[in-house]
Steps between C-alpha positions, in 0.01 A plus 500: 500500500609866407478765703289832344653669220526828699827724621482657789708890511454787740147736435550808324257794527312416203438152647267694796174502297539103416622445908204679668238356242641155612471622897172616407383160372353365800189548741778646725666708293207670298399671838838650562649595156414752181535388185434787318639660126748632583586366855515709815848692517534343885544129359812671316610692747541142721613305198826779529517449908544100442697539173801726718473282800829336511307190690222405264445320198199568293499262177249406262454181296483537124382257224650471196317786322626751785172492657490531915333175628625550888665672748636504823715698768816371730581712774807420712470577855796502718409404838641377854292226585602107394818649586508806255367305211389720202167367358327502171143659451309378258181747390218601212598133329239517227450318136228660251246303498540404196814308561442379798586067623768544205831479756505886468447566876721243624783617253440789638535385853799335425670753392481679829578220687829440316560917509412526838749183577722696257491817731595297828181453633424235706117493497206614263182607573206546364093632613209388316119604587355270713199470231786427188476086580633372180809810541539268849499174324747668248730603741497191682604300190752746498679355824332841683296392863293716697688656796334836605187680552515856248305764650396856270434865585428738214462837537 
């Protein structure tokens, strides 16, 4: 078996549009983002924060026609705890719809893994909704086990 005929590279800004449609494409995400012609200037304005952070890795996954068909972002987080491990955070792991049980997503997951190894981490991590059950089961497969309780405030 093959694995999907996708490359995976770090997001530019004109990848923004495809990334929040795909974070969008959910019954989470259609409450929380805007995906609007042309997009709000703030999802720009944070695509610039992560792309100068020295510590995080936003990537896409392309197909072979240079279309985006996922995305993800790695942030490494020193720390002092398990003896001052640095860990791996996984986050906004999405696959348009689309292209979804193809071996995009766990390409995608792979990749940080092996980055986040690369980078001298000595854990990832990852938080999924409690209500995404088949992201759990996909994580799982992954080698990923449930090991903490997330709590949320917005404001």
């Amino acid at each position: 078996m093959t694995g999907p005929a996708i490359a995976i590279r770090p997001a530019r800004r004109d990848d923004v549009a495809a990334i929040v449609a795909m974070l969008a494409d959910d019954h989470l995400g259609r409450g929380r983002e805007r995906v609007e012609d042309p997009l709000p200037e703030p999802y720009y304005a944070a695509f610039e924060a992560l792309a100068c952070a020295p510590h995080i890795r936003m990537v896409v996954a392309h197909d072979e026609s240079g279309r985006v068909v996922g995305c993800l972002q790695l942030a490494v987080l020193p720390g002092l705890s398990s003896q001052g491990a640095s860990r791996g955070i996984i986050e906004d792991v999405r696959v348009a719809s689309d292209c979804r049980s193809r071996g995009i997503g766990e390409a995608l997951v792979r990749w940080a893994i092996a980055e986040a190894r690369d980078q001298g981490c000595r854990l990832v991590e990852l938080f999924t909704h409690g209500s995404r059950v088949d992201a759990q089961r996909f994580y799982a497969r992954l080698g990923f086990q449930p090991s903490h309780v997330g709590m949320t405030m917005r404001f």
